[in-house]
N, C-alpha and C positions, 0 to 999 in steps of 0.2 A: 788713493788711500782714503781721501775724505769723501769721494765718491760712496766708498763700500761702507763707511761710518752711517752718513746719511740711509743707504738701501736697507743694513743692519735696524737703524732706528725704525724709520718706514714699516719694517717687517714684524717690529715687535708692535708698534702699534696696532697695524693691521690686525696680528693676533689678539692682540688686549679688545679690540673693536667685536672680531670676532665673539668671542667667549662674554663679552657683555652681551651682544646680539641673542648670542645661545642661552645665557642669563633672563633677558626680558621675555624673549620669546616663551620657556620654559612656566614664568611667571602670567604671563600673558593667557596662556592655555591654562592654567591653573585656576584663571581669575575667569576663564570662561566655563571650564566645567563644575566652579561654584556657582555661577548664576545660571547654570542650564540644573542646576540640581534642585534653587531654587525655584524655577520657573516649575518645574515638574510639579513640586511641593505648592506650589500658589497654581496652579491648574488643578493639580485633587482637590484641596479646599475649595475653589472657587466650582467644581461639579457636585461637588458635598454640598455648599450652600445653596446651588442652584436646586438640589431635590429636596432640601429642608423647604427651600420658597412655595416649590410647586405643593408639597403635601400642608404646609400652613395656610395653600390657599383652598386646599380642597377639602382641607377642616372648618375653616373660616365659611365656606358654602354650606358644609352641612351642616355646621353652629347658625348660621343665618336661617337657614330652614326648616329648625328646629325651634325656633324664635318665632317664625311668621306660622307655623302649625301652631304652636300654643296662643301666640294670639287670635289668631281663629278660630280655635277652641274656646278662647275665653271671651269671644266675642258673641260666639251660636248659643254658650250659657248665660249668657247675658249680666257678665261679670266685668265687661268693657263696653 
């Protein structure tokens, strides 16, 4: 009789154990498909800044170029 008390107890633990497990797990996946959501969202931005870099450097070339023609210009008229 205190045997079957005992296996009774055992068994509902086991279930309460379960259904936590099933609980975390449930939260667990939840906590990763918000950071794979975010990962997504901080990889667009981070290809979004990467082509803002590359076209401010190709601006910054032709602003430099633009700079060293005018001083050249105002060098051959003998303004510098």
């Amino acid at each position: 009789m205190e045997n079957l008390k005992i296996i009774e107890r055992l068994e509902s633990e086991v279930a309460a154990l379960k259904q936590q497990l099933f609980v975390d797990r449930e939260g667990a996946k939840a906590q990763i498909l918000a950071a794979e959501n975010v990962q997504k969202d901080l990889r667009r931005e981070i290809t979004k800044l990467k082509k803002e870099i590359c076209e401010l450097r190709q601006d910054n070339r032709k602003l430099s170029q633009q700079v060293e023609d005018s001083i050249d210009r105002m060098r051959k008229a003998g303004v510098i």
